[in-house]
C-alpha positions as CSV (number, residue, x, y, z in Angstrom):
1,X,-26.7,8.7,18.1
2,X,-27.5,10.3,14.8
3,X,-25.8,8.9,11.6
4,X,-24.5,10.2,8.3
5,X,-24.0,7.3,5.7
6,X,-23.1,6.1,2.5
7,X,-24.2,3.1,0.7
8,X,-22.8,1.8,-2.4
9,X,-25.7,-0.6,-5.2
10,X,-23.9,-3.8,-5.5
11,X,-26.5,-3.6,-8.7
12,X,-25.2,-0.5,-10.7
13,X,-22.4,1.0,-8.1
14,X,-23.8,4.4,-7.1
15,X,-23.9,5.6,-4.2
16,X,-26.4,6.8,-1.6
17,X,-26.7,9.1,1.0
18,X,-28.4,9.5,3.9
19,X,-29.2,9.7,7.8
20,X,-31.0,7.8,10.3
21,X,-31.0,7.2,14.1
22,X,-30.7,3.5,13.7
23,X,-28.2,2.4,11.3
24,X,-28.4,-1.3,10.8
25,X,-32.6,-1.1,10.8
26,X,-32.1,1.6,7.9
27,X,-29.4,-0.8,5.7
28,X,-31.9,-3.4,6.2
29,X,-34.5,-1.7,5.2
30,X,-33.0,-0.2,1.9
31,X,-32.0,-3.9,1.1
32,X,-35.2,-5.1,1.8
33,X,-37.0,-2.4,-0.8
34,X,-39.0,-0.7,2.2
35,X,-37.2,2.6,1.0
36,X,-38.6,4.1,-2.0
37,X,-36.0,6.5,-3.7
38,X,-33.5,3.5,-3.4
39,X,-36.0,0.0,-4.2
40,X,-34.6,-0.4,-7.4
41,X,-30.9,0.2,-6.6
42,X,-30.6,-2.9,-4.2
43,X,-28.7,-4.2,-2.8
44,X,-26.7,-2.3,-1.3
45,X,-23.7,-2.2,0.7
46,X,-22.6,0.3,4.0
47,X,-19.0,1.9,2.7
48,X,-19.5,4.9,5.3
49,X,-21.0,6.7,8.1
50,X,-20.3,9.4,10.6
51,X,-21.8,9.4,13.9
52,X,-23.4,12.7,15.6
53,X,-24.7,13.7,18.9
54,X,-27.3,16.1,17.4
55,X,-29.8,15.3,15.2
56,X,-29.8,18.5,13.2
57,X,-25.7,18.3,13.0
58,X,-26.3,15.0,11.1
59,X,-28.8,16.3,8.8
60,X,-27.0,19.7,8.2
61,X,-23.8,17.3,7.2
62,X,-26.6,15.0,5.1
63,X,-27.6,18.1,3.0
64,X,-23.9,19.2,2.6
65,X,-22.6,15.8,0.9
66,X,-25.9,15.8,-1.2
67,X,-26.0,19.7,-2.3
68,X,-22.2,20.9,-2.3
69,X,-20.8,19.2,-5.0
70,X,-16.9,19.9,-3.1
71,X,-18.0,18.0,-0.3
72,X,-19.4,15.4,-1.7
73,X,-15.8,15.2,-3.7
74,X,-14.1,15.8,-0.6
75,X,-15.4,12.2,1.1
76,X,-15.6,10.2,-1.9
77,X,-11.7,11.1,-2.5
78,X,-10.9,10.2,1.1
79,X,-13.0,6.8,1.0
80,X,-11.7,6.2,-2.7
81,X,-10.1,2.8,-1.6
82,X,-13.2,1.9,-0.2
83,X,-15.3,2.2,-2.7
């Protein structure tokens, strides 16, 4: 499977998005620093994910929630409570 996430810094609450194959080796790896554009952010927290067959529908969804400001709005007003 091919993941879509979002993490939340427990240090400064942003978020971060992102995609991976394996889910819980990339969580630990953010929390553990190994993962530069997010080493000073840490620790974080999972608050979401989406799961994909394909590899390139996960990414296309990645770029979406990072480049398209509506759907980025879009998922943070549905996860809201979450958050």
């Amino acid at each position: 499977m091919n993941y879509v996430y979002v993490l939340k810094s427990t240090k400064d609450n942003e978020l971060y998005i992102g995609s991976t194959t394996d889910l819980r080796r990339r969580l630990r790896e953010h929390n553990e620093g190994k993962a530069f554009s997010t080493k000073l952010r840490r620790p974080f927290e999972l608050v979401y994910y989406e799961a994909y067959r394909g590899l390139e529908d996960a990414r296309d969804r990645e770029k979406a929630l990072k480049l398209r400001g509506n759907s980025r709005k879009h998922l943070i007003n549905r996860i809201s409570r979450s958050l």
